[in-house]
C-alpha positions as CSV (number, residue, x, y, z in Angstrom):
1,X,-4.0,1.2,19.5
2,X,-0.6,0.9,17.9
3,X,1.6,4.0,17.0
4,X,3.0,2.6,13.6
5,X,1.5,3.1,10.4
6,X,-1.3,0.9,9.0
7,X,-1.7,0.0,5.4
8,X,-4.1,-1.6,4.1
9,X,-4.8,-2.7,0.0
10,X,-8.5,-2.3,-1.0
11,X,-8.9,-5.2,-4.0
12,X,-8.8,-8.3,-2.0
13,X,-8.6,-9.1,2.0
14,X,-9.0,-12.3,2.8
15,X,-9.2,-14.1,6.0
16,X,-6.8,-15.9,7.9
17,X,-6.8,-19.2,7.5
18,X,-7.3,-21.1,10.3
19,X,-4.0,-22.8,10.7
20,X,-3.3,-21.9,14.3
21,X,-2.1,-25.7,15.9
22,X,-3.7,-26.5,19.6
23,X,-0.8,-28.8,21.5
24,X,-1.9,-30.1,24.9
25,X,1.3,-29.7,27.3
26,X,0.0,-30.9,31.1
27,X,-3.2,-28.9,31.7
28,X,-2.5,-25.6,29.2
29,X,-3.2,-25.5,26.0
30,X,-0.3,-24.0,23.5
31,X,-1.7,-22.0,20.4
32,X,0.7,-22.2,17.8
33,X,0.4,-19.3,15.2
34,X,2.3,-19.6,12.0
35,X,4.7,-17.0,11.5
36,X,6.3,-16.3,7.5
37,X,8.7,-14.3,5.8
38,X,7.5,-12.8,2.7
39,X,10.1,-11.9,-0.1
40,X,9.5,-9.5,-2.9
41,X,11.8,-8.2,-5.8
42,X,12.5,-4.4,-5.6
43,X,11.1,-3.0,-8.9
44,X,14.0,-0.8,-9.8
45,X,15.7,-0.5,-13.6
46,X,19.0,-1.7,-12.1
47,X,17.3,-5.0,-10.1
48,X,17.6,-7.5,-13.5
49,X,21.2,-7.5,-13.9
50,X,21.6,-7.6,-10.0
51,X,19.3,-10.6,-10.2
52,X,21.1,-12.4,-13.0
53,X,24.4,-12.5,-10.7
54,X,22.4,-13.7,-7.6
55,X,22.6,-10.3,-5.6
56,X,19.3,-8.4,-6.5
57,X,17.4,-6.2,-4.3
58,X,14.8,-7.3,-2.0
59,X,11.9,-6.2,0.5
60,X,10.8,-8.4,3.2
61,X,7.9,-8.2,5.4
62,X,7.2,-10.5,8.5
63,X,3.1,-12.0,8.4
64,X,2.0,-13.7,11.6
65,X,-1.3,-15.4,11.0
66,X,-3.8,-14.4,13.6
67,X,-6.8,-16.8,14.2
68,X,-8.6,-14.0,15.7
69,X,-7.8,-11.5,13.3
70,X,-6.7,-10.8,9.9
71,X,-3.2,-11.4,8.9
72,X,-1.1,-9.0,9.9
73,X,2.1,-8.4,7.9
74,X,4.9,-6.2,9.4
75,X,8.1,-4.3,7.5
76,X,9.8,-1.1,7.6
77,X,10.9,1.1,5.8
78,X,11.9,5.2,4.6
79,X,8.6,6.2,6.9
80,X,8.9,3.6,9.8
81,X,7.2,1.3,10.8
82,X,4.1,-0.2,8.9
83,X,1.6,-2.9,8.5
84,X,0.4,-4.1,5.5
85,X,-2.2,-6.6,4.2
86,X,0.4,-9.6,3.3
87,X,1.7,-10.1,-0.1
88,X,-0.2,-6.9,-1.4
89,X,1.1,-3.4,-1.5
90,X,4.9,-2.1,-0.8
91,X,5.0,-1.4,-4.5
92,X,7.4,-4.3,-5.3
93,X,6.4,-7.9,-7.0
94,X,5.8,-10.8,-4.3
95,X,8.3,-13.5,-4.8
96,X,7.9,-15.9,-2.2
97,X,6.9,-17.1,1.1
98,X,9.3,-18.5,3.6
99,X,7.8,-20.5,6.4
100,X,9.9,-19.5,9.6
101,X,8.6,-21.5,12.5
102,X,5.3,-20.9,15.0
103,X,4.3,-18.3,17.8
104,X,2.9,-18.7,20.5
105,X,1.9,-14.7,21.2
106,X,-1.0,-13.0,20.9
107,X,-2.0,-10.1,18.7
108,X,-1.3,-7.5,22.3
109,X,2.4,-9.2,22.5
110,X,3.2,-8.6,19.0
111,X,1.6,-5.0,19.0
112,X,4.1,-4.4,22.3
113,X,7.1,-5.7,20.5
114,X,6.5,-3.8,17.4
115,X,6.1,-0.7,19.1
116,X,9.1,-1.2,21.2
117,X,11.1,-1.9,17.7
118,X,9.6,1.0,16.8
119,X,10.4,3.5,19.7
120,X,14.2,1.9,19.9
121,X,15.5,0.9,16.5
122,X,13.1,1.4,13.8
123,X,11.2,4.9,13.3
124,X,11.9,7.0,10.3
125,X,15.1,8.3,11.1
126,X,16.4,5.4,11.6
127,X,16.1,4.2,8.0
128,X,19.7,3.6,6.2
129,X,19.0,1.3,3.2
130,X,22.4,-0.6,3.8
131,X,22.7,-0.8,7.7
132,X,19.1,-0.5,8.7
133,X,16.3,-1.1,6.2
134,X,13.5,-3.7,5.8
135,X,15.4,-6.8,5.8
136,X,17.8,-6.1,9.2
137,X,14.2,-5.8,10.8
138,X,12.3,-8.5,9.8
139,X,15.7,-10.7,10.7
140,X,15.2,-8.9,14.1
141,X,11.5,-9.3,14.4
142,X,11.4,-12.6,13.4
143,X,14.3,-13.0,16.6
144,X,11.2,-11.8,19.2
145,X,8.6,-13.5,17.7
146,X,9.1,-17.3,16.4
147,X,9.5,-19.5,18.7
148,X,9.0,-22.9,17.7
149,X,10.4,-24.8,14.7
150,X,7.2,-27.2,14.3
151,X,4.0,-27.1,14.7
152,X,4.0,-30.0,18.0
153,X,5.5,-27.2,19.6
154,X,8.5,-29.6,20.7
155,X,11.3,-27.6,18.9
156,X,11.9,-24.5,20.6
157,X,14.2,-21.8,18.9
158,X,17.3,-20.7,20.1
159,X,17.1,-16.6,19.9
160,X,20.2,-16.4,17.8
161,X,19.3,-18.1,15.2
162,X,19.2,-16.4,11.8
163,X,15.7,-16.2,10.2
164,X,16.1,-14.5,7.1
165,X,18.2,-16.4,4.3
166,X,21.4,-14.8,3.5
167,X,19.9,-13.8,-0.3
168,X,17.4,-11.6,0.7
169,X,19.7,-8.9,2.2
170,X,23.3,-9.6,0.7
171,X,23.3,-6.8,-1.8
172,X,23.1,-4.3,1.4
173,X,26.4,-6.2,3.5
174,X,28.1,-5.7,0.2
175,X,27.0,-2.3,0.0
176,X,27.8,-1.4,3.5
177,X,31.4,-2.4,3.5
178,X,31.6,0.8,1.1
179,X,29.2,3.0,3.4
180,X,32.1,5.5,4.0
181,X,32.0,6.2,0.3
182,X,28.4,7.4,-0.3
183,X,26.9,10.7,0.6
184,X,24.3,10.4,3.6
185,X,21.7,11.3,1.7
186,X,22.1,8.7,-0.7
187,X,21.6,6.2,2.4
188,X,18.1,7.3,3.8
């Protein structure tokens, strides 16, 4: 059982659905799981002008798509770690989904990896909302876990590459070029 916290939105769970891809390569069978990026708009007074010059505030989660199991989505943020059913919950508006490529992991892998995140980089003190907040970890989550850019299986992933578009966490590099100026406080 994994250490991080699990939330979980009582109106409406529904299954996966079954999009995991089966590629035959030589005698083993490769189970593709798709992997997304989920983008939702920060409910706060000052978000709508931030939004009208292109540098709102976002949160991103990370939802691999278990066959096995129910989606899992996975984000962090002032009190760790957490999973979540995906686009419900956090308390912001869904936006959008953003396919990111395919995984071959299962469920166990993903748990290890998420715990590890959590123990190293990501726990509660850890939190900063312009150096270390949702968005640096779903970039870095999405790192460890996609590994395939198509479904085939043929288009394997370099690890640098960037996941999460640019948009989705560009208020927080502006911010953190002034870090030095704000009280800690006013970071966590």
């Amino acid at each position: 059982m994994s250490n991080f916290s699990t939330k979980q939105n009582s109106t409406t769970t529904t299954a996966a659905s079954s999009t995991t891809m089966t590629e035959r390569k030589g005698t083993t069978e490769l189970k593709l799981t798709p992997v997304f990026l989920h983008v939702y708009v920060i409910d706060h007074k000052l978000n709508p002008p931030l939004l009208r010059i292109g540098v709102g505030m976002y949160h991103s989660a990370v939802e691999i798509q278990f066959s096995d199991a129910m989606p899992r989505e996975y984000s962090f943020g002032v009190n760790g770690l957490f999973q979540n059913t995906p686009k419900q919950g956090c308390g912001c508006t869904y936006l959008k989904s953003i396919l990111l490529g395919y995984t071959s992991l299962q469920v166990n892998d993903v748990e290890n990896i998420v715990e590890k995140m959590q123990r190293d980089r990501y726990n509660e003190e850890a939190y900063n909302i312009l150096l270390r907040n949702c968005n640096h970890f779903t970039n870095e989550f999405a790192k460890l876990v996609v590994q395939y850019k198509d479904k085939e299986g043929r288009k394997k992933l370099r690890k640098k590459k960037r996941h999460v578009p640019k948009f989705v966490n560009r208020i927080a590099q502006l911010g953190s070029r002034f870090a030095c100026f704000f009280p800690k406080d006013f970071l966590k």
